[in-house]
N, C-alpha and C positions, 0 to 999 in steps of 0.2 A: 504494500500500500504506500502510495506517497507520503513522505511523512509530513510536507510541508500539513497535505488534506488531513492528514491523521491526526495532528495538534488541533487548526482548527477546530477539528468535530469535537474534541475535547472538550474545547475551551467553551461552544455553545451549551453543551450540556450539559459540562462541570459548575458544581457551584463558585462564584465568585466570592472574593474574599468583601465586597460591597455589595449590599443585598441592593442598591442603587442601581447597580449592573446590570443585574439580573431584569428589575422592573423595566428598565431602557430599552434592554433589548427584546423583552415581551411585550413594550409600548410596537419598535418598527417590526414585529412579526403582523402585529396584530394589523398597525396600521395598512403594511403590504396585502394582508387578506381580504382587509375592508374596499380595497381598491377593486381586487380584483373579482374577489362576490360583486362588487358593483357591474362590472365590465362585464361579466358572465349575465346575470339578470337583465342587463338593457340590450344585450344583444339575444337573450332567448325573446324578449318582449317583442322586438323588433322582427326576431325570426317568426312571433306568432301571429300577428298581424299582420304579416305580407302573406305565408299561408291562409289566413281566415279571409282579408282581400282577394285573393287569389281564389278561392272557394265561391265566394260572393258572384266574383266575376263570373265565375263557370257554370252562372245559373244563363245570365243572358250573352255570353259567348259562348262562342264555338271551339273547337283544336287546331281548327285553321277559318279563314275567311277569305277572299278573293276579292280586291275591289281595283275598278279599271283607274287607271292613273291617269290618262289626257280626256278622257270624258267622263260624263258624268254617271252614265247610264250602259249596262252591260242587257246586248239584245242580243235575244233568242239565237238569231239564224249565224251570228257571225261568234258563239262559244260553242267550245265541244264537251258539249253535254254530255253526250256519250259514250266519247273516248273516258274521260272524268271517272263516269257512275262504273266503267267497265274495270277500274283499277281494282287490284285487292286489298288495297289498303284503303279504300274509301267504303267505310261502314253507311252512312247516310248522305244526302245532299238534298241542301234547302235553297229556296229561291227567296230574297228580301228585295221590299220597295219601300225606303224610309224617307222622309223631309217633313218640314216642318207646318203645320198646319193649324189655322182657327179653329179653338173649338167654345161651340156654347151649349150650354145648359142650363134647362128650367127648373130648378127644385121643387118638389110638390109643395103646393099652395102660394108659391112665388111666380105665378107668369108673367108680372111685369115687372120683376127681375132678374134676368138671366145672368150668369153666371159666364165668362168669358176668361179664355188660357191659352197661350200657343204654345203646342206641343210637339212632340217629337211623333210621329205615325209609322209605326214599323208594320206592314204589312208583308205575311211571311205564307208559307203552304202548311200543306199539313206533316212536313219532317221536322219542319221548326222544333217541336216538342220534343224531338229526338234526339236533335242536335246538340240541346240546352237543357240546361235543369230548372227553366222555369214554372213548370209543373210542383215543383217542393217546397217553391217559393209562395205559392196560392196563400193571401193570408183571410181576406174573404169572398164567398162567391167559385165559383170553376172556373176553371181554364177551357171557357169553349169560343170559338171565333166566329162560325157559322152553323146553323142547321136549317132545313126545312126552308129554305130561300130567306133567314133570317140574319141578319148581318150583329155581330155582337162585340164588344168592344172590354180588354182587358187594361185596367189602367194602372200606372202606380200611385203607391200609398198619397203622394203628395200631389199628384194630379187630381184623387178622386177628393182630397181634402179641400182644395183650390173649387173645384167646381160642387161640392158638397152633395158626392151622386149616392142615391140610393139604388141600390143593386135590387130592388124588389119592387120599386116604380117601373111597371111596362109600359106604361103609359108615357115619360119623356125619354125619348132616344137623345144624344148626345148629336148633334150636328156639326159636321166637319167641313170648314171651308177652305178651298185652296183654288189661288187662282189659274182661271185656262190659259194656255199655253199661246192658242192661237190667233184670239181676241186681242184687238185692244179697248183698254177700258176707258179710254176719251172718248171713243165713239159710240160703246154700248157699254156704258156701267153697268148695266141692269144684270147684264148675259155673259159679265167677265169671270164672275166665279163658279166654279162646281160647287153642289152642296152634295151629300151623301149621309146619311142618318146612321145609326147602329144602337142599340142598346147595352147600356151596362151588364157586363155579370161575372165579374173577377176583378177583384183588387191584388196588387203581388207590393211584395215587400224586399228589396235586396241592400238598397243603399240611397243613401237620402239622391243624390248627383242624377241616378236612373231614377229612383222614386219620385220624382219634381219634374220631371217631364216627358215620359216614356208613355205611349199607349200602343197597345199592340193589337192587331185585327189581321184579319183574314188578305189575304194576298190581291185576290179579284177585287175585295172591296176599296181598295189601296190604287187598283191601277184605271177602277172607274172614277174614282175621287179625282184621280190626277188625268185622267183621260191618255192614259198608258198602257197599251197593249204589248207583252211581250217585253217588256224593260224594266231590268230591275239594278240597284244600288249595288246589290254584294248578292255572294256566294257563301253561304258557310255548309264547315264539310266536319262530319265525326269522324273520324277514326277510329278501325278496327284493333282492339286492345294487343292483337299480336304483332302487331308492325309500328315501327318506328314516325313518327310523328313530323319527325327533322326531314329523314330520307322524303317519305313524301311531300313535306313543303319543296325541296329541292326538285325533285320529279315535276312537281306542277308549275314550278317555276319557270323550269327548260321549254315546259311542255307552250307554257303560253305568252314568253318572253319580256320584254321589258313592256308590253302596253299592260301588265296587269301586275299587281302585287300580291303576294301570297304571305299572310301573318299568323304566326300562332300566338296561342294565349299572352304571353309577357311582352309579344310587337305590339301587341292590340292594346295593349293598356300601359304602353314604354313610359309614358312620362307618370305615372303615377309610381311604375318600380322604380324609376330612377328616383323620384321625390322623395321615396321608402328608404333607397339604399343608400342617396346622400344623408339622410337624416342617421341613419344607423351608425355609419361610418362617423361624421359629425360627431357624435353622442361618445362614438369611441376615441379618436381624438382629445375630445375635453377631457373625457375623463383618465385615458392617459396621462396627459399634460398634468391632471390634479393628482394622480400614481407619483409623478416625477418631482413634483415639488415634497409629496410626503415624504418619499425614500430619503429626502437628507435629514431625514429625523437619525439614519443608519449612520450619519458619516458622525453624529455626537455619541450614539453609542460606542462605535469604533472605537474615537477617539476617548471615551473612558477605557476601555479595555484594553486601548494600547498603555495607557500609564500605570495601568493595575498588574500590566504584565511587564514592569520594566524590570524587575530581578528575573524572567523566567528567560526577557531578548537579551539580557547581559550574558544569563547561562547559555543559551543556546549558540549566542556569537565567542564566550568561549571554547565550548564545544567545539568550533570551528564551523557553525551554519553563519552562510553568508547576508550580505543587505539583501540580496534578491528573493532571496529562502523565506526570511525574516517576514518582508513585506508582504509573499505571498501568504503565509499564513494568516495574516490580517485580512488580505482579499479574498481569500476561499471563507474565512466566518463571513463576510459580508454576501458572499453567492449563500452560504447556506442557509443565513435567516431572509434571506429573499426568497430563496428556494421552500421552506417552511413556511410561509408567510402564502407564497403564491399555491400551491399544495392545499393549506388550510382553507384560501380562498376560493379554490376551487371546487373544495368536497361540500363547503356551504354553500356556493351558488349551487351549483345542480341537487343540493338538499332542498334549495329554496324552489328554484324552478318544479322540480318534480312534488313539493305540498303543491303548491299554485294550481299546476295541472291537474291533480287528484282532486283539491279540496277548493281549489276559487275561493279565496280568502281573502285578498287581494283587490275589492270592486272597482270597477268602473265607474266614473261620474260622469253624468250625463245620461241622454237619452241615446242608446246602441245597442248595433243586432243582439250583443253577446252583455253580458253583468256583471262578468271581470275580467282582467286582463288576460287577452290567448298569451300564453309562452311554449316557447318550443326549443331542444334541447339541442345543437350540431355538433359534431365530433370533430368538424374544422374550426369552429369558433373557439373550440376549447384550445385547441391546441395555438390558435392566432394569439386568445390570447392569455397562454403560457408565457408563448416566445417574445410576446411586446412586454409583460411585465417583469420577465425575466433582463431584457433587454434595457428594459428603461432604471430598472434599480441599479442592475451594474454602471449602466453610464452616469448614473446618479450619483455613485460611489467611488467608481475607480480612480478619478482627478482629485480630488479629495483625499481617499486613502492615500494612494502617491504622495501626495504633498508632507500629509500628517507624517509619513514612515520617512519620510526622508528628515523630518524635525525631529524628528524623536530617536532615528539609528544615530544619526551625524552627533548627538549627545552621548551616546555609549561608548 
């Protein structure tokens, strides 16, 4: 065994002849753990929240989507539909027709005052359901679009708040306006807009951003509203659970070249994971930064333990151990209550994360889908940050010890 290592590990957990020592140095273990449980818990927090995000999403995305790049509108006769559906990696395919349209509604016992919201109109087929998990999401009402030549209209939470729709009034349909394409409205106001009716009967709940303007209806009813035959916004495509999800975005990419783009889950919602991941990262950072200023709480315990061991650096430089020996013995205590410190903080953070997970004790304030904080546990995090705290204490230490060991041998 190295003996410079050997003396150190001694000297951490030999009694000291100043029980002063002893507290100093159980002060920067301690400190070092509390860093690093920190670091651990805000990046489980961080990792649970982009999962439950990401869950969220997966009610009203797709595994992939397809939207045309230099127009606006993907028609019938000029995609290959068929080629597409005949992959084996393509479990389902839906057809979407979304923009932005007037909507009004009459509240029962209010007919002269209606009730008025521009929404988002996703008008889909019937794989939609397949494609998505917005079926799980139903929080009142069914998820139905169309029956018996009856046009029906699923809205979110915050749309159906906004126009205050009762799902059991058949009597007020929801009125959709959007204007004609062909028309103009200087010369006939009257005849420039389509109207198209539908009836409430599903409210869905996923996230406030979709809750506040999403309504979803039937595909045909979508393309008479807008007076569009055969043209729709996107593409979204399921994937077959035994094939690779990536290889087919690639596959469909070649297949249909640069006039259309192909996105999976985390393209489709980039700037919300980048906003995730800069925050995460951000979070680790500072709280690094507050690790690094703690850790010089280590270079005052050092520096007691170097004066407490100034008869054992006399013996030892008789002995014949050199300044370099010397010093390193001071530098390995200083890795090993780092090392102990980060160790300790790690077996509490993921004690803390895994009560969290089990027990939600932890709540969330506010109004959210979930009541306490998600946390989720990585085996790369831990290790990230191992190495950053392991890292940030020695750089914290070694210019310092240096300095201090060369004040204190050069006196021997």
């Amino acid at each position: 065994m190295n003996l410079a290592f050997y003396i150190s590990r001694r000297y951490l957990i030999a009694k000291k002849s100043h029980n002063a020592i002893n507290i100093i140095t159980a002060i920067s273990v301690g400190l070092v753990a509390v860093g690093t449980m920190a670091l651990i818990i805000i990046m489980s927090v961080f990792n649970g929240l982009e999962t439950l995000v990401g869950s969220m999403e997966q009610s009203v995305s797709s595994d992939l989507v397809i939207k045309p790049i230099n127009n606006k509108y993907i028609t019938q006769d000029s995609f290959p539909f068929e080629t597409i559906k005949e992959y084996k990696e393509v479990k389902y395919l839906s057809k979407v027709l979304e923009d932005n349209v007037l909507l009004k509604y009459f509240p029962a016992l209010e007919d002269e005052n209606p009730r008025e919201f521009i929404a988002l109109v996703r008008g889909v087929d019937d794989n939609y359901k397949r494609t998505t998990q917005i079926e799980s999401k139903i929080i009142d009402g069914v998820f139905l679009l169309k029956s018996n030549n009856h046009q029906y209209a699923v809205l979110g939470n915050g749309v159906a708040s906004r126009l205050q729709i009762h799902l059991n009034d058949f009597d007020n349909p929801i009125h959709f306006y959007f204007p004609k394409i062909d028309v103009d409205p200087i010369l006939n106001p009257l005849n420039a807009v389509n109207i198209e009716n539908a009836l409430p009967y599903g409210v869905f709940g996923i996230q406030q951003e979709l809750d506040d303007k999403l309504v979803i209806c039937s595909l045909d009813f979508v393309q008479k509203l807008m007076g569009l035959t055969n043209k729709y916004t996107s593409i979204v495509i399921a994937t077959n659970n035994d094939y690779s999800t990536d290889k087919l975005q690639s596959k469909l990419q070649d297949l249909l070249g640069k006039e259309y783009s192909v996105k999976n889950r985390k393209q489709q919602n980039a700037i919300m994971y980048n906003i995730m991941k800069s925050e995460k990262w951000s979070s680790f950072m500072i709280l690094s930064f507050i690790l690094f200023i703690a850790t010089f709480n280590l270079v005052g315990a050092l520096s007691v333990l170097i004066i407490d061991k100034q008869d054992d650096i006399f013996n030892l430089s008789f002995m014949g151990a050199t300044n370099r020996m010397i010093k390193r013995i001071f530098l390995y205590e200083g890795f090993l209550v780092t090392l102990s410190g980060a160790l300790l903080g790690l077996v509490l953070g993921s004690i803390f994360v895994f009560l969290q997970d089990t027990f939600h004790f932890v709540p969330m304030q506010g109004s959210f889908i979930v009541d306490s904080f998600p946390v989720e546990l990585r085996g790369m995090d831990l290790l990230a940050v191992l190495a950053v705290v392991l890292s940030v204490s020695m750089i914290a230490v070694i210019i310092p010890i240096n300095r201090l060991s060369k004040t204190f041998l050069n006196n021997n």
